[in-house]
C-alpha positions in Angstrom: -14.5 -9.3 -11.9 -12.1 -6.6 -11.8 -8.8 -6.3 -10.3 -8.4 -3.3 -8.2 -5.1 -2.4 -10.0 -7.0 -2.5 -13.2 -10.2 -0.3 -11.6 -7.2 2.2 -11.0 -6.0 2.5 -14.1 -9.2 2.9 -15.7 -10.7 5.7 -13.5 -7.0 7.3 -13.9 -8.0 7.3 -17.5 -11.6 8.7 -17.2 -13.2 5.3 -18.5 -16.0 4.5 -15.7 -18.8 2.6 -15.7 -22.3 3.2 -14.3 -22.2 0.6 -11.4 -19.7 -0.6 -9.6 -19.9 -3.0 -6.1 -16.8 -2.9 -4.1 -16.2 -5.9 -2.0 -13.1 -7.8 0.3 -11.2 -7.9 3.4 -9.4 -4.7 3.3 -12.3 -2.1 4.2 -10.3 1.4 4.1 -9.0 0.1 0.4 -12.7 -0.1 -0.6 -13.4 3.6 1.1 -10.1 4.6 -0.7 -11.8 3.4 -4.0 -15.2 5.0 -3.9 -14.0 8.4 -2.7 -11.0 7.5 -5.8 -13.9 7.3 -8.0 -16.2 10.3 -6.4 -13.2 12.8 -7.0 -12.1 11.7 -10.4 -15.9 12.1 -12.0 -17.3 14.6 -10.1 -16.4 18.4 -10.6 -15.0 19.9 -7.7 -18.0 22.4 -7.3 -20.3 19.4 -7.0 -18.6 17.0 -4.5 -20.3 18.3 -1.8 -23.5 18.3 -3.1 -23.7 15.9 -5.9 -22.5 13.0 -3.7 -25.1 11.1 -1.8 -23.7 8.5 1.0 -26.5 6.0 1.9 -26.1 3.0 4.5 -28.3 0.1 3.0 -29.0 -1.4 6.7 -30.3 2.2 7.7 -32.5 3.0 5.0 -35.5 0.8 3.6 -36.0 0.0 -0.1 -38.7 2.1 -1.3 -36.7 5.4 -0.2 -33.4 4.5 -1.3 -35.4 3.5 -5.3 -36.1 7.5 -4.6 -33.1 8.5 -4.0 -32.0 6.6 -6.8 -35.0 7.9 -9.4 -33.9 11.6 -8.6 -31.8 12.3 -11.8 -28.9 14.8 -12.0 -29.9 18.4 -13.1 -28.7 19.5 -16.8 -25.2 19.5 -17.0 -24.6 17.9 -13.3 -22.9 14.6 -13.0 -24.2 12.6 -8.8 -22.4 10.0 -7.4 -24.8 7.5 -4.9 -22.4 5.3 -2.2 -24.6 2.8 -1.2 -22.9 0.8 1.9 -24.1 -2.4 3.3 -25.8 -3.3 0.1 -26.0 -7.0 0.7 -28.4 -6.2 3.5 -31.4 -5.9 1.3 -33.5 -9.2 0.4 -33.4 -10.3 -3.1 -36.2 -9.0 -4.5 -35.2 -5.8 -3.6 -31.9 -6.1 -5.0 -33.2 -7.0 -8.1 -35.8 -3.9 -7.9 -32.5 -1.4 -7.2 -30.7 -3.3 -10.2 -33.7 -2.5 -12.6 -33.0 1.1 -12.0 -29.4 0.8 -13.0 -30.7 -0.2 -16.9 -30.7 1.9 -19.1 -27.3 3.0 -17.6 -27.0 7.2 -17.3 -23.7 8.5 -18.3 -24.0 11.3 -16.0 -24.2 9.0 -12.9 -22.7 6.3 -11.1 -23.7 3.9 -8.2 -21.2 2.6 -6.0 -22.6 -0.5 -3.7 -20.0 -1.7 -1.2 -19.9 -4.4 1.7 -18.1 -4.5 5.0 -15.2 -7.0 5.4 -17.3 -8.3 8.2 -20.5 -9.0 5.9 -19.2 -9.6 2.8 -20.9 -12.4 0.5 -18.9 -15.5 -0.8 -17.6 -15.3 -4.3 -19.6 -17.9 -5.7 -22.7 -16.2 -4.0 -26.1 -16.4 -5.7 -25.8 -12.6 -4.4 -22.8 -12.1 -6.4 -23.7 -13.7 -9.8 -27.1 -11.3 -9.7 -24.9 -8.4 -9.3 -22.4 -9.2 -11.7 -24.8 -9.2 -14.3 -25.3 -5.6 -13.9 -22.4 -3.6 -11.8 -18.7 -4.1 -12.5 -17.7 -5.8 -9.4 -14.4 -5.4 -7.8 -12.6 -7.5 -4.7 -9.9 -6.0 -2.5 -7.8 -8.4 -0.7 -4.6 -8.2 1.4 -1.6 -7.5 -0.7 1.0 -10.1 -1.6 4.3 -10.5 0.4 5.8 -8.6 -3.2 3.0 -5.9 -3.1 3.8 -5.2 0.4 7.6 -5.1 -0.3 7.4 -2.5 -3.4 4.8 -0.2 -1.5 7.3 0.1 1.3 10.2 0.3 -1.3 8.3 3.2 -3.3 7.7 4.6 -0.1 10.8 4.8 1.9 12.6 5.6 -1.6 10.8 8.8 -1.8 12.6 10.1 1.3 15.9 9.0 0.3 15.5 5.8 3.0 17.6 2.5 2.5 16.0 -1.0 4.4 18.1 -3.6 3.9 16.5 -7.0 2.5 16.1 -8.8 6.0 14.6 -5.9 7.8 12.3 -5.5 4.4 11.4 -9.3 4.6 10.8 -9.3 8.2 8.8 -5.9 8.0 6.5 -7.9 5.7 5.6 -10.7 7.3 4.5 -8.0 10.5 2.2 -6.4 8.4 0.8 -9.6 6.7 -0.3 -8.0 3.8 -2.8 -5.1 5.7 -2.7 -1.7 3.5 -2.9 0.2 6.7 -0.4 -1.4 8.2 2.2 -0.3 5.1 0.9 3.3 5.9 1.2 3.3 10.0 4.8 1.1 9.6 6.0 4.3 6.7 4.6 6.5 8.8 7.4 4.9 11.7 10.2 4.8 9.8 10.3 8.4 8.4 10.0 9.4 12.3 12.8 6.9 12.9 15.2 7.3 10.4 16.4 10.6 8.2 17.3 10.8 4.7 20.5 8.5 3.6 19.9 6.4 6.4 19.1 2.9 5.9 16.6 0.9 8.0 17.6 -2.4 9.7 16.3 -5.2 11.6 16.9 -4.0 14.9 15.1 -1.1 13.5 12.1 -3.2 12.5 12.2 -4.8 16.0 12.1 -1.7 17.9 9.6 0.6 16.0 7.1 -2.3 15.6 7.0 -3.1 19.2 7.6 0.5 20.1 5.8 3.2 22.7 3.2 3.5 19.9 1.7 0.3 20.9 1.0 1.0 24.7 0.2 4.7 23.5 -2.9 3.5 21.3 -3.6 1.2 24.3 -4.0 4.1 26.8 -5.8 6.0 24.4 -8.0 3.6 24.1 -8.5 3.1 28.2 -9.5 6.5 28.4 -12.2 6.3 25.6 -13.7 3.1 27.5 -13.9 4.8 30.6 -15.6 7.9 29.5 -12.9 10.2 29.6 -13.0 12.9 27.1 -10.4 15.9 28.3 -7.5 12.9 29.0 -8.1 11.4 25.4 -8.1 14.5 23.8 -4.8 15.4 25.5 -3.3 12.5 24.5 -4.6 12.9 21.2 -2.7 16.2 21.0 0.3 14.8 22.8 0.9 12.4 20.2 0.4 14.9 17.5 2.5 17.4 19.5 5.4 14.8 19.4 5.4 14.6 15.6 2.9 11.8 14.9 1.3 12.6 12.1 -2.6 12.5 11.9 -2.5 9.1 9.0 -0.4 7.2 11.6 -2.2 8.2 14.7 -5.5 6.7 12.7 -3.5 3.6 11.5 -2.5 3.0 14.5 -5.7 3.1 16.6 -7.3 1.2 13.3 -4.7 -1.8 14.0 -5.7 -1.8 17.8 -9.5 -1.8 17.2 -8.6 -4.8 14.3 -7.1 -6.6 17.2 -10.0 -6.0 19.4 -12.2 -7.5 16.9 -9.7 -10.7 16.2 -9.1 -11.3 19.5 -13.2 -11.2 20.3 -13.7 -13.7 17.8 -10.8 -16.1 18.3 -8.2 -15.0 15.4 -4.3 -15.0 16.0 -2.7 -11.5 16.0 0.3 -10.4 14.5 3.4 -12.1 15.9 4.3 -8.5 17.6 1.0 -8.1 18.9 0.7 -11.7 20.5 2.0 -10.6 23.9 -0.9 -8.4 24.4 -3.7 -10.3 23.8 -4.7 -10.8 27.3 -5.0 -6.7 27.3 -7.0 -7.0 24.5 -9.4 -9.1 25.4 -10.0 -7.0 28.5 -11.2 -4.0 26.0 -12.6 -6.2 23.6 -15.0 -7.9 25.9 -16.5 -4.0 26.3 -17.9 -4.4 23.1 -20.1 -6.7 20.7 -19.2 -7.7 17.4 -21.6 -5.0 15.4 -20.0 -2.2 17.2 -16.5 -3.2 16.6 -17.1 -3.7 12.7 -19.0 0.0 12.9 -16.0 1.1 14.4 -13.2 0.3 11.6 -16.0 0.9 9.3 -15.7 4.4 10.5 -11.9 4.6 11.5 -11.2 3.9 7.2 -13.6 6.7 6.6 -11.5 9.1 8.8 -8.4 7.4 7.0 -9.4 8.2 3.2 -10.3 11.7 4.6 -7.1 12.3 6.0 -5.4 11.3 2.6 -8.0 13.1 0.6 -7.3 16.5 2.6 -10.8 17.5 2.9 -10.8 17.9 5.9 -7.9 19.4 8.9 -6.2 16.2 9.9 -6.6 17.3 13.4 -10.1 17.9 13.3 -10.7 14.5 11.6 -8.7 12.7 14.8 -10.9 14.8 17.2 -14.4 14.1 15.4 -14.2 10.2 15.3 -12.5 10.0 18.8 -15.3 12.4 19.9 -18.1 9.6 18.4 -15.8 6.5 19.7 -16.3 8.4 23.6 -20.2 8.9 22.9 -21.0 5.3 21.6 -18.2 3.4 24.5 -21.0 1.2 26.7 -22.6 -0.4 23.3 -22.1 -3.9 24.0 
């Protein structure tokens, strides 16, 4: 099994293999990954249309075997993104794995699983796979992973944090990737260059208007509102938000939603609000919630990637949160 760390480094260093299947907890790392791997092997030209996305729970067996027996033209390098790939039985697992051997150096398969679906290590699932795809887990980072992101991070705008505001910004954040990207995306709106961050810092930002924002945003999407949550949308980006943080943040409420549903403790900041949260999360069943920041780490590898105008991105996925609100 690989290490993420070590997937990066390879890819960096244009060694891939033909299979991978991308696994864990931390869903947007995983989307971070495959688009990581998309950009590094495909030629720019042929992103667009040498890069096939399939959902496995959408699509049945026989037509995703011919997807997968339609070879790259001459010259061409394709890139299939299979999702949900522990949705299909095991004889049709093995039947997709079959077509992986003899491995094509021109293409590569990326299988992936939800956080909310993913199989157990010791899986019989698993140890089929592993025979054939280079499989890779993505966990929460450590308390030290978490502390040099943020370091890295804040050291790049000339930012100071002193070592108990660091700790206790850590422990908040509990080891989420998008939580390091919404809580950087805070303090460089909080604090200027040469400045250095403290833990009455920390305590205010993490508790801050952004909270109760997202939480009004998220009322007017429930209740059908379209004009209002655009407008707040464009509020928020009109006050200097930028478009990662805004998506971060709506990620972590919709995470909450889906803890809170199924019994989980929030974050020690969040705790306050549960009773608020379970009043939106009871407007939704467990499938959609999953779909949801399924979709929200989509729209947050897309902002990163720039392929698309941040803005645009924010508008199309709370557009589709708006159309789908009443699935319960």
């Amino acid at each position: 099994m690989l290490k993420p760390s070590d997937l990066a480094r390879d890819i960096a260093a244009g060694k891939f293999k033909p299979a991978y299947y991308l696994f864990g907890v931390e869903d947007f790392r995983i989307v971070e990954a495959e688009k990581y791997i998309v950009h590094k092997f495909l030629p720019d030209r042929q992103l667009v249309t040498n890069y096939r996305k399939i959902n496995g729970r959408r699509v049945s067996c026989s037509n995703l075997i011919t997807e997968l027996s339609n070879l790259p033209m001459l010259g061409e390098r394709q890139v299939f993104g299979i999702s949900e790939f522990q949705s299909f039985k095991p004889t049709e697992v093995d039947r997709i794995l079959k077509l992986l051997v003899p491995p094509d150096p021109n293409r590569i398969v990326v299988f992936s699983s939800p956080s909310a679906r993913m199989p157990k290590k010791k899986s019989a699932f698993i140890q089929k796979v592993s025979k054939v795809v280079e499989i890779v887990e993505f966990g929460r980072f450590s308390a030290k992973q978490t502390a040099d992101r943020l370091l890295s991070g804040l050291q790049k705008d000339n930012i100071e944090i002193s070592p108990e505001a660091l700790k206790l910004l850590v422990e908040l954040i509990g080891g989420h990737s998008g939580g390091v990207a919404a809580e950087l995306a805070k303090l460089r709106d909080y604090k200027n260059p040469g400045e250095t961050v403290t833990v009455d810092d920390i305590r205010e930002i993490t508790t801050g208007y952004e909270v109760y924002n997202i939480f009004d945003l998220a009322d007017q999407v429930i209740a059908g509102q379209t004009s209002r949550a655009l407008k707040m949308l464009n509020t928020l980006v009109a006050e200097g938000k930028s478009p990662v943080a805004i998506c971060s943040l709506v990620m972590n409420h919709f995470l909450s939603l889906y803890l809170v549903k199924n019994g989980h403790p929030l974050a020690p900041n969040r705790r306050f609000l549960t009773s608020r949260f379970r009043q939106q999360a009871n407007l939704y069943d467990d499938n959609r919630l999953e779909q949801i920041l399924i979709d929200l780490a989509a729209c947050d590898a897309d902002l990163r990637g720039g392929g698309m105008k941040p803005k645009m991105s924010l508008e199309i996925i709370l557009l589709r949160l708006l159309g789908e609100r009443q699935i319960r």
